[in-house]
C-alpha positions as CSV (number, residue, x, y, z in Angstrom):
1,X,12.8,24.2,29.6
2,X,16.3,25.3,28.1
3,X,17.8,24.1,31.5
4,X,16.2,20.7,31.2
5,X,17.0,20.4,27.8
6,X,20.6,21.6,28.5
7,X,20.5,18.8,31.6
8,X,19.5,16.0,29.5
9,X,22.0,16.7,26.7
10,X,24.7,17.1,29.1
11,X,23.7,13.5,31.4
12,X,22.7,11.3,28.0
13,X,26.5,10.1,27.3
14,X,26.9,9.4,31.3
15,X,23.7,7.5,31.5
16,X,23.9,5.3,28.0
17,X,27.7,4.6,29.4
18,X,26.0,3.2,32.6
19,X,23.9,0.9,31.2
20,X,24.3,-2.8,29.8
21,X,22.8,-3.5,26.6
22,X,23.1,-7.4,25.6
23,X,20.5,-7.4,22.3
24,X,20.6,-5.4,19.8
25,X,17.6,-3.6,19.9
26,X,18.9,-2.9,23.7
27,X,21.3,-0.6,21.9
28,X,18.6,1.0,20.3
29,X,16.2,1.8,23.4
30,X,17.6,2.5,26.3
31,X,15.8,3.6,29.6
32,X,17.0,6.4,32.6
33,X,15.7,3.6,35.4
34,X,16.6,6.2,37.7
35,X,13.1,8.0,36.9
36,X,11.2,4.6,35.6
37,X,9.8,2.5,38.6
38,X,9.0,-0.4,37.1
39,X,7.7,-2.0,40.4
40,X,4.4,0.5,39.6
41,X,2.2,-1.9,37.0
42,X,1.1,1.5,35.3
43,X,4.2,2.4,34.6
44,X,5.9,-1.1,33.9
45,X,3.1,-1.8,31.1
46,X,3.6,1.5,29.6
47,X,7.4,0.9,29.4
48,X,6.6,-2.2,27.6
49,X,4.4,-0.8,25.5
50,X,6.6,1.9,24.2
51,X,9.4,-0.4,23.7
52,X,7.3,-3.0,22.0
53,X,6.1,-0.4,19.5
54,X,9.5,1.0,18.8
55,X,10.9,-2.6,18.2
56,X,8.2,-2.9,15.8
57,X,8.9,0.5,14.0
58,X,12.5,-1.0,13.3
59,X,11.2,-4.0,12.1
60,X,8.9,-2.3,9.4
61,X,11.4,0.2,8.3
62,X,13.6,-3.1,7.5
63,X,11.3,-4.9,5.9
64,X,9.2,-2.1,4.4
65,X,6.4,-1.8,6.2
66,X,5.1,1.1,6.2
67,X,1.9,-0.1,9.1
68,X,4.2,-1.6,11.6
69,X,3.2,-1.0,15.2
70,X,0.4,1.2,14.3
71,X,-1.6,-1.4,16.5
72,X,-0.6,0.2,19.6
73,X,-2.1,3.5,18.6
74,X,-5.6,4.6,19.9
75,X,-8.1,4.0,17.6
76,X,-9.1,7.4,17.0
77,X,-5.8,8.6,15.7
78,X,-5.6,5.6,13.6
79,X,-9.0,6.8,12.1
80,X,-7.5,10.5,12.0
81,X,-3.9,9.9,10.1
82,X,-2.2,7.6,8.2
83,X,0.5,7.6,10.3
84,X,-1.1,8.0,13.6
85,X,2.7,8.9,15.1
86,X,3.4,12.4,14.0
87,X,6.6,12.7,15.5
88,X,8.3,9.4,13.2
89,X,6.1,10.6,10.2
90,X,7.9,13.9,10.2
91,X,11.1,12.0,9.8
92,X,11.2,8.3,9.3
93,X,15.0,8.2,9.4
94,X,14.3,8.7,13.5
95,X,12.7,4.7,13.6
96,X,16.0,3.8,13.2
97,X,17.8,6.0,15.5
98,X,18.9,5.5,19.5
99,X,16.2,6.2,21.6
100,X,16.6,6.5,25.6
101,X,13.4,6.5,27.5
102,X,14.3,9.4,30.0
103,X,10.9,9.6,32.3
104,X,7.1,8.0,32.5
105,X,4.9,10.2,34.8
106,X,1.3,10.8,34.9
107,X,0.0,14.5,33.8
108,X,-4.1,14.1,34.0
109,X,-7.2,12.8,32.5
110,X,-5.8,9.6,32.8
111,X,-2.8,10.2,30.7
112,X,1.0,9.5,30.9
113,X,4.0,11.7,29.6
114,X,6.6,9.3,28.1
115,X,9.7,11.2,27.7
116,X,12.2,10.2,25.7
117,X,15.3,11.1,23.4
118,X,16.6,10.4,20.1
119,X,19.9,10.2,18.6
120,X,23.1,8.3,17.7
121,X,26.5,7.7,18.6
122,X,29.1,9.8,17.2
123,X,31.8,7.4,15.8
124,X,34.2,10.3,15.6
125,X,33.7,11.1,19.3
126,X,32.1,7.8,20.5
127,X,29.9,10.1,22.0
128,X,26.0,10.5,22.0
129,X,25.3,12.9,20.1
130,X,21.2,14.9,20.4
131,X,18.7,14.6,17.4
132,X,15.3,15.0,19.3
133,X,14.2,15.3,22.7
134,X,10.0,15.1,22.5
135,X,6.9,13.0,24.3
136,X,4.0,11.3,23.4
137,X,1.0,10.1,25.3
138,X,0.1,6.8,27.1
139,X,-3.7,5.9,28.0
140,X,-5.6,3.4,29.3
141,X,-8.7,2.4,27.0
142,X,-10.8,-0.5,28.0
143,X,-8.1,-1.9,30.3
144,X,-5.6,-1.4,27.8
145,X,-2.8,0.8,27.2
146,X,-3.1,2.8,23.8
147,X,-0.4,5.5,23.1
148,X,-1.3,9.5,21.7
149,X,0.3,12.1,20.3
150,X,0.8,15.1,22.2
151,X,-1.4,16.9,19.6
152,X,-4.6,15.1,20.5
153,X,-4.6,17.2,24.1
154,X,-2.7,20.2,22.6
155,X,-5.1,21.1,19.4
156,X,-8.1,21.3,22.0
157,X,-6.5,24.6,23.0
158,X,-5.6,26.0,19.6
159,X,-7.8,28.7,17.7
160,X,-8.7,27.0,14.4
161,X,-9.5,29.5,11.0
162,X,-11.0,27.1,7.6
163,X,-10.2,28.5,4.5
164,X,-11.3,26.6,1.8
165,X,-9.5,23.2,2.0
166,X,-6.8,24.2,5.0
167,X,-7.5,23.6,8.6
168,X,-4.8,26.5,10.3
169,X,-4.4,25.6,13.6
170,X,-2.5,28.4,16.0
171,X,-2.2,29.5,19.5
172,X,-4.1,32.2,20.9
173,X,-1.3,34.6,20.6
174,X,-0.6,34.3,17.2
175,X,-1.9,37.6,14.8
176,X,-3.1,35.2,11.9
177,X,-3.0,36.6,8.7
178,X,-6.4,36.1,6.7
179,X,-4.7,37.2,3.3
180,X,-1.9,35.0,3.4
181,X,-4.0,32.5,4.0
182,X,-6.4,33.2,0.9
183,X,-2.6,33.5,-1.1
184,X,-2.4,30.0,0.1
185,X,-5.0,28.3,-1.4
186,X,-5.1,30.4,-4.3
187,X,-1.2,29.0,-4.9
188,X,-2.5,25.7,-4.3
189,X,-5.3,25.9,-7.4
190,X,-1.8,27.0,-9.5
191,X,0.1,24.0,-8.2
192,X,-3.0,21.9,-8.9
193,X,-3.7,22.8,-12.4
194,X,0.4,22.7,-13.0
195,X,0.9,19.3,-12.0
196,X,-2.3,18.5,-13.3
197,X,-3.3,16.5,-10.0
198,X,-5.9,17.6,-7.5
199,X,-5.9,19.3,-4.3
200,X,-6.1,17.5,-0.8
201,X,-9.7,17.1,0.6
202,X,-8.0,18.2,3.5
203,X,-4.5,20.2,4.7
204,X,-3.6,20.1,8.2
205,X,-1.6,23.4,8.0
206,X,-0.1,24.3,12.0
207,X,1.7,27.6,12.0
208,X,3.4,29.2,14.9
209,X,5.5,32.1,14.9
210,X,8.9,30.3,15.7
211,X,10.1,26.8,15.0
212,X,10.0,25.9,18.9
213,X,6.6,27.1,20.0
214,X,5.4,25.2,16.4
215,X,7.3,21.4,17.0
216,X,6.2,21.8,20.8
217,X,2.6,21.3,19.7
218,X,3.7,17.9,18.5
219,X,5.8,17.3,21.8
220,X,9.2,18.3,20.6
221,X,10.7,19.7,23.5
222,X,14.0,19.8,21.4
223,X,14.7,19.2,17.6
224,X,17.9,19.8,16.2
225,X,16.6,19.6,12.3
226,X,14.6,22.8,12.8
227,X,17.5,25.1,13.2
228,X,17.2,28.1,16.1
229,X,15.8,30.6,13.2
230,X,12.1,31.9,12.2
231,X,11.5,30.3,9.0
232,X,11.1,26.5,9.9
233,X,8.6,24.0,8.3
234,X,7.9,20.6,7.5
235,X,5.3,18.8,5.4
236,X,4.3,15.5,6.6
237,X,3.1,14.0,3.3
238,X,1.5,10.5,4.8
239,X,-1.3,12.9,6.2
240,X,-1.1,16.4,5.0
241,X,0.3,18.1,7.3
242,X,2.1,21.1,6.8
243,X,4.2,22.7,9.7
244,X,5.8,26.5,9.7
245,X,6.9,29.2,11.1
246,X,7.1,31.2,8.6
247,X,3.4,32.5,7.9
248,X,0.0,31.0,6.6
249,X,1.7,30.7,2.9
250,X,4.4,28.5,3.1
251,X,4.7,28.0,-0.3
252,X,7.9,25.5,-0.4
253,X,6.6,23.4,1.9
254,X,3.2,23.0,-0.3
255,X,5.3,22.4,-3.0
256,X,6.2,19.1,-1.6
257,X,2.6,17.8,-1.4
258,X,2.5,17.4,-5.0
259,X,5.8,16.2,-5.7
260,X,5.3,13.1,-3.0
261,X,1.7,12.4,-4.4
262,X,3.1,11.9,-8.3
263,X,6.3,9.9,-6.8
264,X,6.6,9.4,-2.8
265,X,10.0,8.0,-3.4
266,X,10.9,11.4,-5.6
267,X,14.9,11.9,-5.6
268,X,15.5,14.7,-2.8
269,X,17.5,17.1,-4.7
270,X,15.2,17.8,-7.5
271,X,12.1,17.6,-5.0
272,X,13.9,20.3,-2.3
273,X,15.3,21.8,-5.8
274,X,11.6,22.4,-7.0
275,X,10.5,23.8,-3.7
276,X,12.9,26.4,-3.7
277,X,12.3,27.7,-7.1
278,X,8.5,28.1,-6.4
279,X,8.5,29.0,-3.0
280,X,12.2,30.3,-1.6
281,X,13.5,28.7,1.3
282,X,14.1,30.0,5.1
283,X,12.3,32.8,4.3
284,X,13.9,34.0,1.4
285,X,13.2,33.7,-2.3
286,X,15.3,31.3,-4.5
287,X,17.5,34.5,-6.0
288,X,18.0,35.7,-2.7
289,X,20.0,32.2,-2.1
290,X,21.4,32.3,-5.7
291,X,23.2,35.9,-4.7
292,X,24.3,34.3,-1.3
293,X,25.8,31.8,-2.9
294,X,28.1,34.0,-5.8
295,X,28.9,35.7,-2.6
296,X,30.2,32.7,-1.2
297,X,32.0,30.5,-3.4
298,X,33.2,33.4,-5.8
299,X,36.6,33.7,-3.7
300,X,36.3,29.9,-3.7
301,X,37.9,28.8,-7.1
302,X,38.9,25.0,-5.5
303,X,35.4,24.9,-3.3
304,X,33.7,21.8,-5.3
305,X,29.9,22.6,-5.3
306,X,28.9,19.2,-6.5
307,X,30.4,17.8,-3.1
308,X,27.9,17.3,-0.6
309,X,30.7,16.8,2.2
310,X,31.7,19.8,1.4
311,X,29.1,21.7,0.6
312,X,26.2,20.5,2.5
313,X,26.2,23.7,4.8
314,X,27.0,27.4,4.6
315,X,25.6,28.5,7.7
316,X,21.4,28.5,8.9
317,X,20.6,31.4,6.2
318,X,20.7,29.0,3.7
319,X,20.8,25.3,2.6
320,X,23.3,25.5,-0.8
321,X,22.0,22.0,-1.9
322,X,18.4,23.1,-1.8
323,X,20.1,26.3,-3.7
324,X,21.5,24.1,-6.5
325,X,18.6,21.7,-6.4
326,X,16.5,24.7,-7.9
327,X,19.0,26.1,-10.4
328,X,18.8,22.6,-12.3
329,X,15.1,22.9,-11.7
330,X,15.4,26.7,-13.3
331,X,17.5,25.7,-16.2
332,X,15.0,22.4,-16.6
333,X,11.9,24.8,-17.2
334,X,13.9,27.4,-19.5
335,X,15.7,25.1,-21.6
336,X,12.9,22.1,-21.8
337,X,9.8,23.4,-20.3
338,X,8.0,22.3,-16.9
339,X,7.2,18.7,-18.6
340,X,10.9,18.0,-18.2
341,X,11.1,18.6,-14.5
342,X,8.0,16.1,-14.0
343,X,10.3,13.6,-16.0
344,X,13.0,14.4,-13.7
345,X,10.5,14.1,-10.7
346,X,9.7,10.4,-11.5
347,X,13.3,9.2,-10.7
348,X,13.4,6.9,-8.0
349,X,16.2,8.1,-5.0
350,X,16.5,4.3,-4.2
351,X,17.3,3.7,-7.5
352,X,18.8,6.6,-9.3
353,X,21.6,9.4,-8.6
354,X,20.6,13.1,-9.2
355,X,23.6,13.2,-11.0
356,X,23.2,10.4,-13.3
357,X,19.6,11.2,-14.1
358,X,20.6,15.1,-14.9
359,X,23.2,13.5,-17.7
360,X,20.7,11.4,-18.4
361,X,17.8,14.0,-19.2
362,X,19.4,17.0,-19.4
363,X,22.7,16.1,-21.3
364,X,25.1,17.6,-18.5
365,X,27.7,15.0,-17.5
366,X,28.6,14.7,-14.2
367,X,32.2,15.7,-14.7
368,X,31.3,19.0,-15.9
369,X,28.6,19.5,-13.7
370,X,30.5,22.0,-11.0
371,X,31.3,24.2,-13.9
372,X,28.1,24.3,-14.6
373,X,26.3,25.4,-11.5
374,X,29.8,28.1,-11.4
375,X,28.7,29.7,-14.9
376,X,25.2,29.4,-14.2
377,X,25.7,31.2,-10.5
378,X,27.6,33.9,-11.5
379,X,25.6,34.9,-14.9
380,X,22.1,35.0,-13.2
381,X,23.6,36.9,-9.8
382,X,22.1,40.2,-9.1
């Protein structure tokens, strides 16, 4: 797999270069016809169906709409999930990005593997650069082609453990952890009676014990976003899904179920902010970050913390926005109480900059907002 992933990133520039592409969603779906035969009718319909439904999910992220193409799903899957494709609902910002169709090939039952990867090109370089290499499923149901997840086939091989609310899906290899578990939903009554808003009648919650072996059951073969570390998750809020790799009490990633159900269009920085507070992030607990950071920028008196350019990334051990995110969130709660940070949660991100609204609510203006996350850093550092 790591050679085929290491072929395909290496061939994608070569191949995309190759290619004409006189429409513009040409330039957004591409095709390797060196391992597409569309003479074969099964094959030439699927192609067509899988560029038809990607067309479609450009149109609705334009305009909006959030059910575009969802006709081309199989009806059970629509029945199952709001979003009946898990791989865009776990990041919608992919409708819009290049994708090259790299392989249709049959695999069994009647099912087709569509191959395919995502990305952009790299203005800097001009060069294609890799966001996601996954599949999905192609099936013909009376006559028709319908597409699938990879998930509907996988999850018929996964162990399944209930506990209260959650459905845990894992492999058969994974030591699952009934007290975590119960931590789980006991953290959820918390969250519930917090944010005064009930629990799901149902959580999807997938755990694996790496961030590979967990996307693969969706059919990521290769996802940049999830980092090469243990302590990877994702909560697809359209259907209540949570993903990790961490254990069966992701708490950060819960976090975000009830932030996205009071405001779906919640400003990122206070809702990743939030997360960390409660529940840590990559593993480690929000003053394990806090310390990582003094460490950091305290030999970094020009280093300006409030740029994002600049200070977007450290390294994989920590995401300093998410860091900063929940000291506002910390010094919301101490200062103001939790009622605050719901008023900071309503904020519209379409509408409304973090740093506006934090001047706005909390009475810190945005040219004395670096010093403030400085101070704040290095008086609460173990």
């Amino acid at each position: 797999m790591k050679t085929f992933c290491f072929f395909a990133l290496m061939l994608f520039p070569w191949l995309i270069s190759c290619q004409s592409k006189p429409t513009y969603f040409d330039k957004l779906i591409g095709f390797n016809y060196w391992s597409i035969d569309t003479s074969n009718s099964d094959i030439r319909s699927i192609t067509e169906l899988w560029r038809n439904y990607l067309i479609r999910r450009v149109y609705g992220y334009a305009d909006k709409i959030d059910t575009a193409g969802y006709y081309y799903w199989n009806d059970e899957e629509k029945q199952l999930y709001n979003d009946p494709d898990l791989i865009l609902s776990a990041d919608p910002y992919l409708s819009i990005s290049q994708t090259n169709i790299l392989s249709i090939k049959p695999i069994g039952q009647g099912f087709f593997q569509i191959m395919n990867v995502k990305g952009f090109i790299d203005d800097s370089t001009s060069r294609f650069k890799t966001q996601i290499i996954f599949y999905v499923l192609a099936k013909k149901v009376n006559d028709k082609y319908k597409l699938f997840n990879y998930f509907y086939l996988d999850k018929e091989k996964l162990k399944i453990t209930n506990v209260k609310n959650v459905c845990y899906y894992y492999s058969s290899d994974y030591k699952f952890d009934k007290q975590n578990a119960l931590n789980f939903v006991n953290y959820e009554d918390s969250l519930s009676t917090l944010f005064n808003c009930p629990i799901p009648k149902t959580l999807i919650y997938l755990v694996e014990k790496n961030p590979t072996s967990l996307m693969n059951h969706l059919g990521f073969i290769y996802d940049g976003g999830t980092g090469t570390g243990k302590h990877g998750g994702k909560f697809i809020y359209k259907d209540n899904i949570l993903l990790s790799s961490v254990n069966e009490n992701h708490r950060h990633e819960l976090v975000h179920y009830f932030t996205k159900i009071k405001n779906p269009d919640v400003i990122g920085f206070f809702d990743e902010g939030l997360a960390t507070y409660f529940g840590g992030n990559l593993g480690n607990s929000f003053q394990w970050h806090l310390n990582y950071l003094y460490e950091y920028i305290k030999d970094k008196p020009d280093l300006i913390l409030t740029d994002e350019n600049k200070f977007g990334y450290i390294d994989a051990k920590t995401n300093p926005q998410y860091a900063l995110g929940a000291i506002i969130i910390k010094y919301t709660i101490d200062k103001f109480g939790f009622p605050k940070v719901l008023a900071l949660l309503r904020y519209s991100k379409k509408q409304n900059n973090y740093s506006d609204v934090i001047e706005k609510e909390l009475g810190i203006k945005k040219s004395e907002l670096n010093n403030f996350f400085r101070n704040f850093i290095s008086e609460h550092a173990d």
